[in-house]
LUMLO-8701 format. One record per atom (N, C-alpha, C): residue in three letters; x, z negated, y negated. Coordinates in steps of 0.2 Angstrom, whole numbers, plus 5000, padded with zeros to 4 digits. Layout:
! LUMLO-8701
alaXZY ...
! end
This chain:
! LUMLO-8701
unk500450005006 unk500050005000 unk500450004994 unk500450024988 unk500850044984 unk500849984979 unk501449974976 unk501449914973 unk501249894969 unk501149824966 unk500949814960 unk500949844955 unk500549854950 unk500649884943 unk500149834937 unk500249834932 unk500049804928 unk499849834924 unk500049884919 unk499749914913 unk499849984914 unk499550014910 unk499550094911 unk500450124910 unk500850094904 unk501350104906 unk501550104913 unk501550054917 unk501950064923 unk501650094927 unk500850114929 unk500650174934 unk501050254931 unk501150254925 unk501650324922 unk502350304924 unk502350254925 unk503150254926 unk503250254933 unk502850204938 unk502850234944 unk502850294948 unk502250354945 unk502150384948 unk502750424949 unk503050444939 unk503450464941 unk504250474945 unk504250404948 unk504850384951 unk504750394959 unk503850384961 unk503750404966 unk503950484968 unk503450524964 unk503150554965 unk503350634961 unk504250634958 unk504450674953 unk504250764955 unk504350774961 unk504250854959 unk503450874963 unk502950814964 unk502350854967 unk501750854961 unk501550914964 unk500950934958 unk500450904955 unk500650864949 unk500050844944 unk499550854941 unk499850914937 unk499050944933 unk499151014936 unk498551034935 unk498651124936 unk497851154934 unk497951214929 unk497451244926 unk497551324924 unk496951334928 unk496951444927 unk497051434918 unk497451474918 unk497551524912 unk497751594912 unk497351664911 unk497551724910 unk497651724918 unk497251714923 unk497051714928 unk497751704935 unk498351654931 unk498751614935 unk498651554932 unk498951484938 unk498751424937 unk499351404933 unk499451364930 unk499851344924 unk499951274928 unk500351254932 unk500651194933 unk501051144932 unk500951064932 unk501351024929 unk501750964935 unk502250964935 unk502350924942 unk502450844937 unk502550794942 unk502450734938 unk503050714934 unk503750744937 unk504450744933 unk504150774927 unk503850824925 unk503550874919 unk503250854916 unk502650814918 unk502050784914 unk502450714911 unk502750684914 unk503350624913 unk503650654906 unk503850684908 unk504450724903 unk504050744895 unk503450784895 unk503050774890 unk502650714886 unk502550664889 unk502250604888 unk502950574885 unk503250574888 unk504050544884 unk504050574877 unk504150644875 unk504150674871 unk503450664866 unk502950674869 unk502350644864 unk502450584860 unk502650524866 unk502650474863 unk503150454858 unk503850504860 unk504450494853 unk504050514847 unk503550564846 unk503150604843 unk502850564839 unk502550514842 unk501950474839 unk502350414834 unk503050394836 unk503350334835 unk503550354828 unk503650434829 unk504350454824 unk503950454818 unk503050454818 unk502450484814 unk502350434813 unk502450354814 unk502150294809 unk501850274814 unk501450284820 unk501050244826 unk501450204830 unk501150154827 unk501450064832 unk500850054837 unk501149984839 unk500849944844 unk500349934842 unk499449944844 unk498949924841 unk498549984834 unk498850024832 unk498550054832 unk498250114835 unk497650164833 unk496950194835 unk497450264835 unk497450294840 unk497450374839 unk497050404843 unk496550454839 unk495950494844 unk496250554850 unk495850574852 unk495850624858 unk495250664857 unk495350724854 unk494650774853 unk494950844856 unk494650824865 unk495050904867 unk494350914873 unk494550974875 unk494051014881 unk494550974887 unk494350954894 unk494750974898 unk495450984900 unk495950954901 unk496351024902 unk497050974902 unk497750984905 unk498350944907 unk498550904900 unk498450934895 unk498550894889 unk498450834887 unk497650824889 unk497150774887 unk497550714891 unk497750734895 unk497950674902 unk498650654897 unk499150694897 unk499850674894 unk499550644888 unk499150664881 unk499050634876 unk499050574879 unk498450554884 unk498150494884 unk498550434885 unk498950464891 unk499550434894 unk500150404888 unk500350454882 unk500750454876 unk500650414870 unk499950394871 unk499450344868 unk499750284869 unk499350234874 unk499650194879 unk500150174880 unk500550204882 unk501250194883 unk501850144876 unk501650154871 unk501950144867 unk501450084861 unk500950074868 unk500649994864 unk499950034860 unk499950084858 unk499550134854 unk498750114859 unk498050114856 unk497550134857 unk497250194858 unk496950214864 unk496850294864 unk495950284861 unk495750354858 unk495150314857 unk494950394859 unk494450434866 unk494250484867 unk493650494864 unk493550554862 unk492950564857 unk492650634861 unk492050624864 unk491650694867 unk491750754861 unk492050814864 unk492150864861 unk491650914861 unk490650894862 unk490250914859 unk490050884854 unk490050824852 unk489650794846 unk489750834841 unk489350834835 unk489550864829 unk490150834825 unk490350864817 unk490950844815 unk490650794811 unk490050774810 unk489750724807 unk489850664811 unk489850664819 unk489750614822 unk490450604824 unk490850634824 unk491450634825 unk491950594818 unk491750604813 unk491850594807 unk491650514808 unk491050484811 unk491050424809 unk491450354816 unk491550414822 unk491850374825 unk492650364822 unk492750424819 unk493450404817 unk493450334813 unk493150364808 unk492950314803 unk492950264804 unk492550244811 unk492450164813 unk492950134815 unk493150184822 unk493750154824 unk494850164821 unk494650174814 unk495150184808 unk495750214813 unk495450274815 unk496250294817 unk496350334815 unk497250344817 unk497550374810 unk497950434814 unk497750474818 unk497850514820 unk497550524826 unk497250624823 unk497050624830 unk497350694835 unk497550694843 unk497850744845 unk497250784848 unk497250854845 unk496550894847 unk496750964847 unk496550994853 unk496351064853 unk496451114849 unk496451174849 unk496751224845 unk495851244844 unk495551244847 unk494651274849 unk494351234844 unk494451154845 unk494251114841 unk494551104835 unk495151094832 unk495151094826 unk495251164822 unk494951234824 unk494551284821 unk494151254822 unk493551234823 unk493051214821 unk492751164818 unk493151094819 unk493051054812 unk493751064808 unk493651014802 unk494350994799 unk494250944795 unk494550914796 unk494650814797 unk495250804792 unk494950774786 unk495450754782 unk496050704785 unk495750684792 unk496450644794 unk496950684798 unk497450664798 unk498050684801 unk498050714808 unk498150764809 unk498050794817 unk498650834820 unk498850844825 unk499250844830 unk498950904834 unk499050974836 unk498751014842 unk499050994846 unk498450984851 unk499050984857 unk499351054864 unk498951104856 unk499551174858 unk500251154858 unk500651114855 unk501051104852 unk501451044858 unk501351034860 unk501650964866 unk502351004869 unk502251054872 unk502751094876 unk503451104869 unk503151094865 unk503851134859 unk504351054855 unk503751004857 unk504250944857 unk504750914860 unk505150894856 unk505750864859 unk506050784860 unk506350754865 unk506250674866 unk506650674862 unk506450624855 unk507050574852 unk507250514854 unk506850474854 unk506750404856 unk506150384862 unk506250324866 unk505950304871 unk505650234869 unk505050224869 unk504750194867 unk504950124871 unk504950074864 unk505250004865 unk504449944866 unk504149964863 unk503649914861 unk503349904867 unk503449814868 unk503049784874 unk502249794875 unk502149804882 unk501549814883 unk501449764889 unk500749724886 unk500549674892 unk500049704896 unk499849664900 unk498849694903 unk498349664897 unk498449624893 unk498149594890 unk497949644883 unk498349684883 unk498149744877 unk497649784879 unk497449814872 unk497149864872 unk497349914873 unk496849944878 unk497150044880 unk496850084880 unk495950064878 unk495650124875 unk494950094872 unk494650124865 unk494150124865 unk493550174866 unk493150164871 unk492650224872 unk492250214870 unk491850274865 unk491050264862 unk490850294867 unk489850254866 unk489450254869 unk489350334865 unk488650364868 unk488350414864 unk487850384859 unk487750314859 unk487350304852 unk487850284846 unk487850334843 unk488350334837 unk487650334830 unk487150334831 unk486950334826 unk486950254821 unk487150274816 unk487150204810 unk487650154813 unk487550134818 unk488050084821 unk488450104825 unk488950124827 unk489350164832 unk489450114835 unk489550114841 unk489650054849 unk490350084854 unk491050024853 unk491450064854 unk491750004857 unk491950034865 unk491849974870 unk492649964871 unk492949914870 unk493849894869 unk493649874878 unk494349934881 unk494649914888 unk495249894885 unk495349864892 unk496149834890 unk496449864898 unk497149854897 unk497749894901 unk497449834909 unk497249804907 unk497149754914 unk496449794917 unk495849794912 unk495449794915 unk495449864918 unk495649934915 unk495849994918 unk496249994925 unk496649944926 unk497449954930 unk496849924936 unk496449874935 unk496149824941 unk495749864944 unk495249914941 unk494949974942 unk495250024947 unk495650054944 unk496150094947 unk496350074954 unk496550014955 unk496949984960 unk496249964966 unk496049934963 unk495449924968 unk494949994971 unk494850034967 unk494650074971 unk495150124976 unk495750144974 unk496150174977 unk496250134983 unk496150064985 unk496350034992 unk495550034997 unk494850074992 unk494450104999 unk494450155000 unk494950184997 unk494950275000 unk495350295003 unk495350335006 unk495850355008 unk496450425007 unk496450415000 unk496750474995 unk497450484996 unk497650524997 unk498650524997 unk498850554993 unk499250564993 unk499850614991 unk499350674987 unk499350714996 unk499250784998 unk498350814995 unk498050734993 unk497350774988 unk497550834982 unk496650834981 unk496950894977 unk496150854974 unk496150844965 unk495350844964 unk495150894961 unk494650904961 unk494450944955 unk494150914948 unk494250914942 unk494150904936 unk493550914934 unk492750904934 unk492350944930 unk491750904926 unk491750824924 unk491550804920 unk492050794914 unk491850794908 unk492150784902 unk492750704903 unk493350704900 unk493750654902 unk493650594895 unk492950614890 unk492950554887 unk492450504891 unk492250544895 unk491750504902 unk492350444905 unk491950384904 unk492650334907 unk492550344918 unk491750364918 unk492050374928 unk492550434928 unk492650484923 unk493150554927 unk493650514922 unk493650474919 unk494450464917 unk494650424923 unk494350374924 unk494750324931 unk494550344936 unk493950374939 unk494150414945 unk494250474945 unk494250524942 unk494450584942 unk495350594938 unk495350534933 unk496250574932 unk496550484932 unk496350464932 unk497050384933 unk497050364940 unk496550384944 unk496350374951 unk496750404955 unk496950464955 unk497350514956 unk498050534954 unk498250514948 unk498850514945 unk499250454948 unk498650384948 unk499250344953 unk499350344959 unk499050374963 unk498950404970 unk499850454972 unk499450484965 unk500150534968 unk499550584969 unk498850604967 unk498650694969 unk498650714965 unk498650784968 unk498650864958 unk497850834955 unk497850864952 unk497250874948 unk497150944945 unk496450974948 unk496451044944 unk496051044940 unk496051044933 unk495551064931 unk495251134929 unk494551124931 unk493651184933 unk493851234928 unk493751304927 unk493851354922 unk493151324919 unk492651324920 unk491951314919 unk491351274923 unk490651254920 unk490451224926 unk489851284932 unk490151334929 unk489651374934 unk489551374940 unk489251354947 unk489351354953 unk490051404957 unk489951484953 unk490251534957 unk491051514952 unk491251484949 unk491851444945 unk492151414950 unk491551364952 unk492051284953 unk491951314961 unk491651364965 unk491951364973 unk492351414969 unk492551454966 unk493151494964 unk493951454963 unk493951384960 unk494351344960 unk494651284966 unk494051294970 unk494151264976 unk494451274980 unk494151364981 unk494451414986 unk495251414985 unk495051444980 unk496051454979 unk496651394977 unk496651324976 unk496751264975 unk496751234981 unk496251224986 unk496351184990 unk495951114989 unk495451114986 unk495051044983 unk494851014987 unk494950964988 unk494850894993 unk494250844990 unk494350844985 unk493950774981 unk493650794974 unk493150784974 unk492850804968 unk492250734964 unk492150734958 unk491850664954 unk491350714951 unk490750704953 unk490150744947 unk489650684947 unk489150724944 unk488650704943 unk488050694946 unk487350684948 unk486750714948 unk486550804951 unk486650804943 unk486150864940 unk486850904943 unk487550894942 unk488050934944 unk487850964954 unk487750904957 unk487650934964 unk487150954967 unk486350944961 unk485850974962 unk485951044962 unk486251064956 unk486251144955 unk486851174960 unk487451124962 unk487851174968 unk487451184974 unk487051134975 unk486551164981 unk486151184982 unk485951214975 unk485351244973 unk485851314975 unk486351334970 unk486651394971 unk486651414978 unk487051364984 unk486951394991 unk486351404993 unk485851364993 unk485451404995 unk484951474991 unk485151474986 unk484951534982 unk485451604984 unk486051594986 unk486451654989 unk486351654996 unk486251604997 unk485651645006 unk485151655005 unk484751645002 unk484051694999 unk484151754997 unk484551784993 unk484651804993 unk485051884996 unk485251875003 unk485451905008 unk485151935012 unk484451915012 unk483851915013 unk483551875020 unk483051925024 unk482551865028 unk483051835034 unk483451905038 unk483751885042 unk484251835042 unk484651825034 unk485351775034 unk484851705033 unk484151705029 unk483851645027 unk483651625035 unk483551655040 unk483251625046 unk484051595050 unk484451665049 unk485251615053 unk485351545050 unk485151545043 unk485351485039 unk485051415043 unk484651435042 unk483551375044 unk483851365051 unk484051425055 unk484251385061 unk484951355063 unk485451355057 unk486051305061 unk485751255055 unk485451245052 unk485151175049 unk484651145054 unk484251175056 unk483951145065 unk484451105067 unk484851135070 unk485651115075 unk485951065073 unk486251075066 unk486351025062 unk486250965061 unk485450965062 unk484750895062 unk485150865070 unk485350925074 unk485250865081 unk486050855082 unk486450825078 unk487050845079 unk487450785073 unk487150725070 unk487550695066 unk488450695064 unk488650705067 unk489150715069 unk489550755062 unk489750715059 unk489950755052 unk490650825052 unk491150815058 unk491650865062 unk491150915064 unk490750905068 unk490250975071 unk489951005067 unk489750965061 unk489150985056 unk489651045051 unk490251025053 unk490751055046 unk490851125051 unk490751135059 unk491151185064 unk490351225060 unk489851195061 unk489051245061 unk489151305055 unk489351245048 unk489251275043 unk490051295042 unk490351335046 unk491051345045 unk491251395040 unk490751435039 unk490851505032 unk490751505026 unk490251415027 unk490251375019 unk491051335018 unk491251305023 unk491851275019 unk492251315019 unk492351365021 unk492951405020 unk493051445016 unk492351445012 unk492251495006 unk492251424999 unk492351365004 unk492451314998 unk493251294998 unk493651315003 unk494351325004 unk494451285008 unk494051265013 unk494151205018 unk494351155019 unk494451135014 unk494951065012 unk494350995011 unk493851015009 unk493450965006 unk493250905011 unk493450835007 unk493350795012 unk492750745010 unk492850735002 unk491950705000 unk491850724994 unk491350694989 unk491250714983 unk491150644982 unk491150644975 unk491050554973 unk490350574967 unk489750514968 unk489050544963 unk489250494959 unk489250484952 unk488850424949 unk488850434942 unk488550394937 unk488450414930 unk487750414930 unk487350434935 unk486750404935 unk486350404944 unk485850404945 unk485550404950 unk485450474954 unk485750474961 unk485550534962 unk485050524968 unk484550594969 unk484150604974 unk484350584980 unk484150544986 unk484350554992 unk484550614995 unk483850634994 unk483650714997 unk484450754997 unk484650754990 unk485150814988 unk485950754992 unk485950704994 unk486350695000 unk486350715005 unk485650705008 unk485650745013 unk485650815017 unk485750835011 unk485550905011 unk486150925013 unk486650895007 unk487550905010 unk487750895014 unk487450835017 unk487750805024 unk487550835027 unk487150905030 unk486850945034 unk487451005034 unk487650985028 unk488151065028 unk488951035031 unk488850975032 unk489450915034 unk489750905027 unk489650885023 unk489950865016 unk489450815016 unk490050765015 unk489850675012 unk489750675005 unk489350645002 unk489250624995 unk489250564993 unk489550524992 unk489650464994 unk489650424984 unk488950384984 unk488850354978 unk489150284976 unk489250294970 unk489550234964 unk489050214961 unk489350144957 unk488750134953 unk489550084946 unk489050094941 unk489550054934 unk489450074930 unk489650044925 unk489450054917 unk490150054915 unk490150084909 unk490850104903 unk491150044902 unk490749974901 unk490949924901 unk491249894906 unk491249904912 unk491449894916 unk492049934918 unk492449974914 unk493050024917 unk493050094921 unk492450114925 unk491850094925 unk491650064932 unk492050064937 unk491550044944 unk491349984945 unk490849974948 unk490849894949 unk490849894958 unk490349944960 unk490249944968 unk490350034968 unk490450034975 unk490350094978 unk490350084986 unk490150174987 unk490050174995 unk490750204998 unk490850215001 unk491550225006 unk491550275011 unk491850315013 unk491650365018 unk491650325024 unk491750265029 unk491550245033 unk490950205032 unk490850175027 unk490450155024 unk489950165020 unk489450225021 unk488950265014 unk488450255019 unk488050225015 unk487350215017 unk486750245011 unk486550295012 unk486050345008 unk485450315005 unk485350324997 unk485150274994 unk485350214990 unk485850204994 unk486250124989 unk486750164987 unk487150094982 unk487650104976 unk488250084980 unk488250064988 unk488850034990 unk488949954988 unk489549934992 unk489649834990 unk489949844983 unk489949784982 unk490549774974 unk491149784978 unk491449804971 unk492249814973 unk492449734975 unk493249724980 unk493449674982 unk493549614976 unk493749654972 unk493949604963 unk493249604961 unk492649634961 unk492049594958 unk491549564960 unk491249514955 unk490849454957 unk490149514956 unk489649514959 unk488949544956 unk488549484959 unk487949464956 unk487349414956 unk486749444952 unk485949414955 unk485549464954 unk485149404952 unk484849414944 unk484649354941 unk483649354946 unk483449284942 unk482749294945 unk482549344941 unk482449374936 unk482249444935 unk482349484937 unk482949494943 unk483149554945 unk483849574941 unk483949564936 unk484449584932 unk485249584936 unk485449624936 unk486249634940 unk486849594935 unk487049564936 unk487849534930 unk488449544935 unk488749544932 unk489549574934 unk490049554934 unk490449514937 unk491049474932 unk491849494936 unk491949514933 unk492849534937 unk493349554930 unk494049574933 unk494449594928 unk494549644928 unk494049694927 unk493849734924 unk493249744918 unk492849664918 unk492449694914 unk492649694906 unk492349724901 unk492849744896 unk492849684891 unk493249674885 unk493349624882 unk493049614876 unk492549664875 unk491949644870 unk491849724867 unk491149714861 unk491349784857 unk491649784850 unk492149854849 unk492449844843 unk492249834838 unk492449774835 unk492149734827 unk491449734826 unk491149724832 unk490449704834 unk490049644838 unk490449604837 unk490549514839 unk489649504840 unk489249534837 unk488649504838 unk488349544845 unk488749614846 unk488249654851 unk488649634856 unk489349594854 unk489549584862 unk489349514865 unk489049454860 unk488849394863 unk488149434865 unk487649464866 unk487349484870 unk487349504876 unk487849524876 unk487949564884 unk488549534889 unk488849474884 unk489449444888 unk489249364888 unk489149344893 unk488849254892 unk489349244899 unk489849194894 unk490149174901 unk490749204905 unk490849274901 unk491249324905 unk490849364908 unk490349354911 unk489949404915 unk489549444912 unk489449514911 unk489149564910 unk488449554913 unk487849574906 unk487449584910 unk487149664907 unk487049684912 unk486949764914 unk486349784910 unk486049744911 unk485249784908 unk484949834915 unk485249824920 unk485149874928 unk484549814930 unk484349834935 unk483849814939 unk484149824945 unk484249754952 unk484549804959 unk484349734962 unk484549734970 unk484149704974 unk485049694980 unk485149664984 unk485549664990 unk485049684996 unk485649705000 unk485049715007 unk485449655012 unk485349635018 unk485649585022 unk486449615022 unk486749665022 unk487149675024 unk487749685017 unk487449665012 unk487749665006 unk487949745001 unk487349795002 unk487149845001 unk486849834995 unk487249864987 unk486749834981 unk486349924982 unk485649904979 unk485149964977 unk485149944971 unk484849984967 unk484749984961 unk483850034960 unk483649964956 unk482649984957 unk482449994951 unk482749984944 unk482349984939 unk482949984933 unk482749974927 unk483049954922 unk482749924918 unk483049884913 unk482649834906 unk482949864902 unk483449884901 unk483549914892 unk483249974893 unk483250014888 unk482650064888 unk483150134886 unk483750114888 unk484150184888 unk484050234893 unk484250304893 unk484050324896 unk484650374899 unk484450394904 unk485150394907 unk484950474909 unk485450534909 unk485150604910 unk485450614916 unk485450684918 unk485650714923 unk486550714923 unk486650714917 unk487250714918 unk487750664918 unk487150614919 unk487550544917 unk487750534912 unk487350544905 unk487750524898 unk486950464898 unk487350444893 unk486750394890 unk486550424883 unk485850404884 unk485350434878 unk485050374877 unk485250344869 unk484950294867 unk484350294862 unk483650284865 unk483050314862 unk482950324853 unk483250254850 unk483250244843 unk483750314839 unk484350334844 unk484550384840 unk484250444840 unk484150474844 unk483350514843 unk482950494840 unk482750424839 unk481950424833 unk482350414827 unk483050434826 unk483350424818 unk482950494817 unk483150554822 unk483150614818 unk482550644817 unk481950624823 unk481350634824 unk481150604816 unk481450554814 unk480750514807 unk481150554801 unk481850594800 unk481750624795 unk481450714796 unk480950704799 unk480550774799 unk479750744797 unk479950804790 unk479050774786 unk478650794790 unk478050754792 unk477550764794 unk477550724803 unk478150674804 unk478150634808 unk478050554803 unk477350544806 unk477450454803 unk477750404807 unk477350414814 unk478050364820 unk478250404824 unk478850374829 unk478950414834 unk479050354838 unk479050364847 unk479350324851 unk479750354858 unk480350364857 unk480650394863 unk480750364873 unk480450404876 unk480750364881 unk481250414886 unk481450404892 unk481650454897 unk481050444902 unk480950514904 unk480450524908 unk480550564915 unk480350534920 unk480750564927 unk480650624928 unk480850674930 unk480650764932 unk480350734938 unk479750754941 unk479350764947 unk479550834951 unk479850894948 unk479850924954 unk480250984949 unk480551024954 unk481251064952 unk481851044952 unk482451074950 unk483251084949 unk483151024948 unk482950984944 unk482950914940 unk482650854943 unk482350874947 unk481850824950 unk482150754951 unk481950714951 unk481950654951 unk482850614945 unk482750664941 unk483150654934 unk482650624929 unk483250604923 unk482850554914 unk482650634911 unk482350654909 unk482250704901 unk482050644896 unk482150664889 unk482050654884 unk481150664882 unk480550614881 unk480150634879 unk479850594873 unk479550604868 unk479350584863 unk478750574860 unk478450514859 unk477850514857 unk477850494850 unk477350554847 unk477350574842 unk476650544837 unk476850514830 unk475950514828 unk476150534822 unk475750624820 unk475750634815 unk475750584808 unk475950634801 unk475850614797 unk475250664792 unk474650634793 unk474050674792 unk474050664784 unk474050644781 unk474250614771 unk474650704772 unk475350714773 unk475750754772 unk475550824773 unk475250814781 unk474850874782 unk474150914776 unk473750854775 unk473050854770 unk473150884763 unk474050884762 unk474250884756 unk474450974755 unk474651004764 unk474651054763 unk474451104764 unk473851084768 unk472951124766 unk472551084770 unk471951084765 unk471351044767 unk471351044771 unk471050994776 unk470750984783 unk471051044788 unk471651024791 unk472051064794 unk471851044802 unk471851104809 unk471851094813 unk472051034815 unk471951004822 unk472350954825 unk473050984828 unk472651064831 unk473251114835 unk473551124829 unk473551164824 unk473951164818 unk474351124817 unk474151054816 unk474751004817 unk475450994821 unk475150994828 unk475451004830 unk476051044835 unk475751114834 unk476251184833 unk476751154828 unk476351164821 unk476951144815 unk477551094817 unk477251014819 unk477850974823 unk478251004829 unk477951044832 unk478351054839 unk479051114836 unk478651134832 unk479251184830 unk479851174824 unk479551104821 unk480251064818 unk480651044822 unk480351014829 unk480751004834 unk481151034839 unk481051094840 unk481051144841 unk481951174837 unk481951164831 unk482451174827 unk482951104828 unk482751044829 unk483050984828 unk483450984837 unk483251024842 unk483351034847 unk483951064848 unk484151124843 unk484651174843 unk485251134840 unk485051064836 unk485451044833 unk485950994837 unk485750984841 unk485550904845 unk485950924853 unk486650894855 unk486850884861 unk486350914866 unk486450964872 unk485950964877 unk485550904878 unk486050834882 unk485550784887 unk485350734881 unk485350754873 unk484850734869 unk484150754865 unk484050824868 unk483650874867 unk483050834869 unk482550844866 unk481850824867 unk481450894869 unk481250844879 unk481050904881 unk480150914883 unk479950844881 unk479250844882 unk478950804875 unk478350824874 unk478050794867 unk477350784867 unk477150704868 unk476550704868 unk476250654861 unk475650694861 unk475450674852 unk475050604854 unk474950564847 unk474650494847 unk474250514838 unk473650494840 unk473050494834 unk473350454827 unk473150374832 unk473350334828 unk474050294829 unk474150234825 unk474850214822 unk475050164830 unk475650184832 unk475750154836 unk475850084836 unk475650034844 unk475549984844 unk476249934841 unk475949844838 unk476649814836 unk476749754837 unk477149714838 unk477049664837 unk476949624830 unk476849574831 unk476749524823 unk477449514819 unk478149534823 unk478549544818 unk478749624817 unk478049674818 unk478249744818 unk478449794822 unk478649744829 unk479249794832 unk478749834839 unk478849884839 unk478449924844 unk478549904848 unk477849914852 unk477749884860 unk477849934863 unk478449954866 unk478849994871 unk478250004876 unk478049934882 unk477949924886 unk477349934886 unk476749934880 unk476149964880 unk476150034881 unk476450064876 unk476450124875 unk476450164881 unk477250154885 unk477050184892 unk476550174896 unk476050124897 unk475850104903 unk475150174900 unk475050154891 unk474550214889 unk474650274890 unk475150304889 unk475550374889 unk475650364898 unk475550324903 unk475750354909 unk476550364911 unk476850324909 unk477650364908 unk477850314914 
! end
């Protein structure tokens, strides 16, 4: 078992002493893989960080990460850290507005970003391409002590509106993650991941790029997320291991069986029947010999997928496991680094989120509510002392999750108390940041947002965005007499409609249903969430 480590410095420093000439990153460009071995990615990360020391960044302070995917994002991140610095990744869809106010918050003073991305905003702060990594040179190696007790990264939630929520990990809580999950898998060397969640997501940083990095496997990252991409990067790479989401494995199994359909009647009946055979034949080795022309057009190699960020369908497990592909779910929050439990390839049981990790405590209040307590969970929110005594009493995390144990120490997870909503792709949508934009379109008086489950299609048993709406008839009256009800509400749907093109995908509002009068309150004003759905049926 690989030895102790303590802070993100020394997993960089290990690997590279383990691990100098095998392949670390690697990514198509102009239709050859562009590769970085660990001596090389070592070698740049030295040089970034002489980079950053030479430019004024000490111990403790903020530098952002505003990039797509890609070998870079890893080496910044790493060049960050290393030299005591805070990494703070910032999602490379939000607007430059909302971009603008995380910098702001989190006062940092440089940020390293894309060639893509800084043609498209420009940010009076200080910036770095990270086209430019490869043309740096090492001057000095960075002195400044790094403990576990430091900070190494802060991640914003998606509700950035008015308050930005910016959750301080430290080198401990990262490294404890890291290390605990690498002792239930059985990851070497010789993996290979694929890349295809965003790396300001904290599950594809620690499992998809620090999971692997300290392991010792390459990491490829996806040209794209299209299905006929990412078996395209499999085939040819050799992809062993893969972190998605949801909605990501629903539409790859949608794709397979759309391209048997499309072969027509005779391939869709050979299909029907080695999924018969399948059914009688548990055997995940047999199940991989039946469907032999599907893994080998995946490159053969593939040994699980990892789900989590939100809830997935059983169904869409089983589905895979009929093809002999495990899917094997997690469960965590960003405050948590993120995992707190998962299932294990000897150990997946369909349906649940898996045990806690060996480092963490989980307890289920008489409410049902899940808490959390290990070292991992994170050490508050940045310069937000009020919103973290809410959520940390004691040390322990309380999730706002809803789950249950079974006798054999299996957490499920049945419901939820905060009213976030969690999408397909696993980001979080927080309903008030939607009702900011929702209340500045004239001719909305209230709004109240919930997520709403998909019953049936690609999406099925996923959150959508829906909104309940109660005109503002004064405004309407004002611009012509006694205007239809449909009137009304055409006119509303179509501001929103514009407000939708404006607004992130998994923040898009994708159902709307209208309310007469003013929505219900309490005697201190505050809307009753819990009437409102039980009236709307939600």
């Amino acid at each position: 078992m690989p030895q102790e480590i303590e802070t993100l410095r020394d997993l960089v420093h290990r690997s590279y002493t383990k691990f100098p000439s095998l392949l670390a990153f690697q990514i198509k460009k102009n239709g050859d893989y562009r590769k970085y071995s660990f001596g090389k990615a070592y070698e740049l990360i030295s040089a970034l960080s002489s980079y950053l020391l030479a430019n004024g960044i000490k111990k403790g302070d903020r530098v952002a990460i505003l990039s797509e995917n890609r070998p870079e994002w890893g080496i910044a991140y790493f060049s960050i850290v290393s030299i005591g610095a805070i990494a703070v990744p910032l999602d490379a869809l939000l607007t430059k507005e909302e971009i603008g106010m995380l910098l702001s918050d989190s006062g940092a003073k440089l940020v390293l970003i894309s060639d893509n991305l800084q043609k498209k905003h420009q940010f009076s702060l200080k910036s770095f391409s990270l086209e430019e990594i490869e043309t740096l040179e090492l001057k000095f190696r960075p002195e400044a002590k790094v403990v576990p007790e430091d900070l190494a990264s802060i991640v914003y939630t998606s509700g950035t509106t008015g308050n930005p929520k910016g959750i301080m990990l430290t080198h401990r809580n990262l490294i404890s993650n890291v290390t605990a999950v690498a002792k239930l898998f059985g990851i070497t060397p010789s993996d290979n991941f694929l890349s295809v969640l965003p790396l300001h997501h904290t599950f594809e940083s620690t499992a998809g790029f620090l999971c692997p990095f300290y392991i010792g496997a390459a990491i490829t990252y996806a040209e794209s997320l299209k299905s006929y991409s990412l078996v395209k990067n499999m085939k040819e790479t050799g992809v062993s291991i893969m972190c998605g989401v949801p909605l990501l494995y629903n539409l790859f199994l949608e794709g397979i069986y759309r391209e048997v359909g499309e072969k027509g009647f005779l391939a869709q009946g050979i299909f029907n029947s080695l999924k018969l055979a399948s059914r009688s034949f548990p055997s995940e080795f047999v199940r991989r010999k039946i469907f032999g022309m599907i893994h080998k057009k995946l490159g053969g190699k593939i040994k699980f997928f990892v789900s989590g960020g939100a809830a997935i369908d059983p169904e869409i497990i089983k589905g895979f496991s009929l093809l002999g592909i495990k899917i094997i779910q997690g469960y965590g929050l960003t405050e948590s680094s993120p995992i707190l439990a998962c299932c294990t390839e000897k150990d997946n049981r369909i349906g649940s989120v898996g045990k806690p990790l060996p480092n963490v405590e989980i307890r289920i209040t008489e409410v049902g509510e899940i808490l959390a307590f290990g070292p991992n969970i994170m050490k508050g929110y940045y310069q937000r002392p009020d919103l973290t005594q809410e959520v940390l009493k004691d040390g322990w995390l309380q999730t706002g999750d809803v789950g249950c144990f079974d006798q054999e120490g299996f957490l499920y997870i049945t419901g939820r108390i905060k009213d976030i909503i969690v999408s397909g792709s696993g980001v979080n949508v927080y309903p008030e940041e939607v009702e900011f934009f929702l209340k500045r379109i004239k001719g909305i008086k209230e709004t109240c947002v919930f997520g709403l489950k998909v019953k049936e299609g690609i999406k099925k048993g996923m959150e959508e965005v829906l909104a309940v709406i109660v005109p503002d008839y004064d405004y309407f009256m004002r611009k012509k007499k006694m205007p239809e009800q449909q009137e009304i509400e055409q006119a509303i749907r179509q501001e929103i409609k514009k407000l939708n093109l404006s607004l992130p995908e998994h923040k898009r509002i994708s159902e709307i249903r209208f309310r007469s009068i003013e929505l219900p309150k309490t005697t201190t004003k505050k809307i009753k969430r819990f009437e409102i759905k039980k009236e709307m049926g939600i």
